[in-house]
Structures are given as C-alpha cells and as structure tokens.
C-alpha positions as CSV (number, residue, x, y, z in Angstrom):
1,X,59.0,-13.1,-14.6
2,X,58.5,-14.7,-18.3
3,X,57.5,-18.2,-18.2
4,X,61.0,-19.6,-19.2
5,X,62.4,-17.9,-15.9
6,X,58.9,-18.9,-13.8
7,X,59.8,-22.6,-15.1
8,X,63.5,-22.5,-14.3
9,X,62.6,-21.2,-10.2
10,X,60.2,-23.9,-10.1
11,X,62.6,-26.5,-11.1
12,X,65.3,-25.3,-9.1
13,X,63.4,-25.0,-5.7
14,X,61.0,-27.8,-5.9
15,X,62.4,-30.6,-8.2
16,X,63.4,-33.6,-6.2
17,X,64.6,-36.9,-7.6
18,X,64.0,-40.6,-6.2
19,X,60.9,-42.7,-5.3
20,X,57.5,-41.2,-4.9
21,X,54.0,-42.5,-4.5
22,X,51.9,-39.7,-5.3
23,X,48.3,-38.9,-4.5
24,X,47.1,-40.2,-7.5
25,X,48.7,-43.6,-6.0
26,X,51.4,-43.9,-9.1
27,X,55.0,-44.0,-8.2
28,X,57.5,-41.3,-9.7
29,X,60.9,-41.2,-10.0
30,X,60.9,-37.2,-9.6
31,X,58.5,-35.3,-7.7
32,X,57.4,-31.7,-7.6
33,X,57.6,-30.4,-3.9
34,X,54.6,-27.7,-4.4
35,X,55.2,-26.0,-1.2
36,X,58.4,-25.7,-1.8
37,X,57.7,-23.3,-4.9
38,X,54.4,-21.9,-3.2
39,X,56.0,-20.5,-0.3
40,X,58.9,-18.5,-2.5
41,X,57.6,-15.2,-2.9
42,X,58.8,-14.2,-6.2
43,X,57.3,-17.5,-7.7
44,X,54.1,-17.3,-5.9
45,X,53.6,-13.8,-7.1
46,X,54.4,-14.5,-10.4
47,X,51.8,-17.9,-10.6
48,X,48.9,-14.7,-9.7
49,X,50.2,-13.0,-12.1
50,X,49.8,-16.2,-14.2
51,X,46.4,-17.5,-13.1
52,X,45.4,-14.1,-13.7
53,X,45.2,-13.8,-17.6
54,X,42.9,-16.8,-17.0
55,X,40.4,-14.5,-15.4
56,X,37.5,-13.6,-18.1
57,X,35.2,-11.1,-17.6
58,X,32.6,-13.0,-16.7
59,X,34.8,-14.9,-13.7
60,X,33.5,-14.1,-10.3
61,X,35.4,-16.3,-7.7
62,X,38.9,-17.7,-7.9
63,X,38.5,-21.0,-5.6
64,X,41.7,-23.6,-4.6
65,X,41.6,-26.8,-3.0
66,X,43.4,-27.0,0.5
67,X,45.9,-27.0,1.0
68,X,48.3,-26.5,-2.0
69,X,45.4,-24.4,-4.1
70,X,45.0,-22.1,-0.8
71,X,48.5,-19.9,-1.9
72,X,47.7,-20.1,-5.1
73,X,43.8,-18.9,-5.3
74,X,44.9,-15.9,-2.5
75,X,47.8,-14.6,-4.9
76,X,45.8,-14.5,-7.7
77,X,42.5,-12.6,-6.0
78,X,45.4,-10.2,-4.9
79,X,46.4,-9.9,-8.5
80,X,43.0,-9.4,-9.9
81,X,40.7,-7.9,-6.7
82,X,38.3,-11.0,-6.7
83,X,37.2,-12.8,-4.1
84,X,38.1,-16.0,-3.8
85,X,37.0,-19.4,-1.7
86,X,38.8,-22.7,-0.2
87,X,37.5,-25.8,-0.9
88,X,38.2,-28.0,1.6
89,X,39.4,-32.1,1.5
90,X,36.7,-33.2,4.1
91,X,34.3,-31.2,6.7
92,X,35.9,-29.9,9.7
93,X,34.1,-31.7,13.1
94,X,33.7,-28.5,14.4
95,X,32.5,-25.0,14.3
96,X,30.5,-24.5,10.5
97,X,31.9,-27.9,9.2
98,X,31.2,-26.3,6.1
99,X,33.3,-27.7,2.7
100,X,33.7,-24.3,1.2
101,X,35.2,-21.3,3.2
102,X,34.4,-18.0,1.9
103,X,30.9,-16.9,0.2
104,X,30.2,-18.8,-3.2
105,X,26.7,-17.9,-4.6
106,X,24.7,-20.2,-6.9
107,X,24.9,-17.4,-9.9
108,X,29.2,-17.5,-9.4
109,X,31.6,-18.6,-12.4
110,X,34.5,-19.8,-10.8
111,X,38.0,-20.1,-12.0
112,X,38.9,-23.6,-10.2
113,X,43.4,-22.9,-9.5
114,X,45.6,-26.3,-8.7
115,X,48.9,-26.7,-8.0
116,X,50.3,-30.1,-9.8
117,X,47.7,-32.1,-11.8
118,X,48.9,-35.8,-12.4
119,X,45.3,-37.9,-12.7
120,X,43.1,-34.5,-12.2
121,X,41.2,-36.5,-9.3
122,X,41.8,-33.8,-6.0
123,X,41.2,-30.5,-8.3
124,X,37.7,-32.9,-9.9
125,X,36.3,-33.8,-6.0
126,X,36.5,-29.5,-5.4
127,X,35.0,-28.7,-9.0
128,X,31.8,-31.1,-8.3
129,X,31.7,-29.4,-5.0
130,X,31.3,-25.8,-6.5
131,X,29.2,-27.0,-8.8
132,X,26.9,-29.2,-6.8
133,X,26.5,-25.4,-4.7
134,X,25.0,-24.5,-8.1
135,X,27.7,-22.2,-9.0
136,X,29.2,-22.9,-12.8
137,X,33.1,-23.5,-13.0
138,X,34.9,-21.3,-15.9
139,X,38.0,-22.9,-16.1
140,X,40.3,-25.5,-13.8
141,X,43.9,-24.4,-14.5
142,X,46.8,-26.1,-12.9
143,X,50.4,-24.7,-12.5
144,X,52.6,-27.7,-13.7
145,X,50.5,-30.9,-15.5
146,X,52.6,-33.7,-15.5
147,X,51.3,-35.0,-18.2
148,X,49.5,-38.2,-17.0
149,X,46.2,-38.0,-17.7
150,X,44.5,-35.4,-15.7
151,X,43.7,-33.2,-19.3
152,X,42.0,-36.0,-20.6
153,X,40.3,-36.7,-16.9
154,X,39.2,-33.0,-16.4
155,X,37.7,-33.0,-19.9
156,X,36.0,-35.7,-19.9
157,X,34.2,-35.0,-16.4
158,X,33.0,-31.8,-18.7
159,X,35.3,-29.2,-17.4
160,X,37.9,-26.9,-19.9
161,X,41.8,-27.7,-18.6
162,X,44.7,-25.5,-18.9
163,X,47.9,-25.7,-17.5
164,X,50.7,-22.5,-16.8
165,X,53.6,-25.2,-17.1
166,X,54.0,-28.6,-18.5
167,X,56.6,-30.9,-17.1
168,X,58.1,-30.5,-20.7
169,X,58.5,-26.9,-20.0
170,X,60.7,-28.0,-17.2
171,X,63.0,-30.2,-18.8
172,X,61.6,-33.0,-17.1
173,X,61.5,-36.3,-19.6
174,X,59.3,-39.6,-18.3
C-alpha cells in the first residue's frame, strides 16, 4: 500500500467530524478514531510495514504506549523480527506492577511507535520511562501528527520526531 492509499484508508475508516476534547485537553472539530484504523488489517499491516523503514541497524526494541501504541509496536516487530515492549499508562495493583511489559535492557536503542501525536505529552511520559531504565530511545515516530505542537514538544525534551502521515496528508485543513 503506497502512502497516498495508506492515507486515504485512514481517512476513510477513522475520520470523524464534530466536537472533541482530546487527551491533550484541546477541543477539535475532527477527530482521528485510532482504533478504528488499528484494528483494520490491511492498514495495520501496512503502518509495520511503515514503522519499519524506521528501524536502523543499531535499533534493538520497538516499544508502544498502551493502549493505541500496543497494535502498532506488535505489527511492526512482526515486520522486522524484533522484540518489542509495552509501556504502560500507570502500574497495574497487581501481579509484577511493573511499567514496562516485555524485557528492555539498559544497553537497548528503542524505536519509541505512537498512534496520533497532537501535544507529544502520552508518547513523552513512555520515552522518559525507557530511558530512566537506562535504555537510549532512537527515534519516537508517530502515525498521523496533527500538527499541534508535539514536533516541537518531542524535540525539545531532546528526542528525534518523525511522523508516517501528517494531517495534511489527509486532506484535513485546521
């Protein structure tokens, strides 16, 4: 699937218009329903595909947030054959109550995968967690940035930021 076509399947299962209040706390008059473009086959296989030509040599660990980066980190270790790690919102209160599922070493360089960045500030909270476990975090790359702020956010907080989509590449103005 070429990007245009990637972009076009996004926009046609997951664009919804109205009145949102996002995570970030703004309000939008579209929204981007990530699980609605996650749990499509076909698009999900061809984000791997996508998040894989992020994957340097020198990445050992594809990680995602939970719960939209969970899809998205397990299609792409499918696509390249690394391992790859959740990073949880908050510890569970019970079993390991651990933050990170899966094995991530202190020696690891991690490509960081996100769904939708607006403001950066859910995919920042998992990249200081991999980091504060000592390992070093390549790359954060998002599927769609929306363009409002979260570039300038992810930079700043010393991290490289690339996104697959823009909401330009979608047709979406605003």
């Amino acid at each position: 699937m070429t990007k245009q076509e990637l972009a076009k399947r996004i926009k046609e299962t997951a664009y919804l218009e109205g009145d949102f209040l996002l995570r970030s706390g703004k309000r939008s008059k579209y929204y981007l329903d990530k699980y609605l473009f996650e749990t499509q086959p076909d698009i999900l296989k061809a984000l791997g595909a996508e998040f894989a030509k992020y994957v340097t040599s020198d990445v050992t660990l594809i990680a995602g947030a939970e719960l939209g980066g969970v899809a998205l980190a397990a299609a792409t270790a499918m696509q390249t054959g690394k391992k790859w790690i959740i990073i949880r919102n908050s510890k569970k209160d019970y079993g390991t109550s651990k933050m990170i599922e899966g094995v991530l070493n202190k020696d690891d360089v991690v490509l960081l995968v996100e769904d939708i960045a607006t403001t950066g500030g859910q995919v920042l909270e998992a990249a200081k967690i991999i980091t504060g476990a000592g390992a070093k975090v390549k790359k954060i790359v998002a599927v769609i940035d929306r363009k409002q702020g979260a570039g300038e956010n992810i930079t700043n907080a010393g991290y490289k930021f690339e996104s697959i989509l823009t909401k330009e590449d979608l047709g979406i103005k605003g």
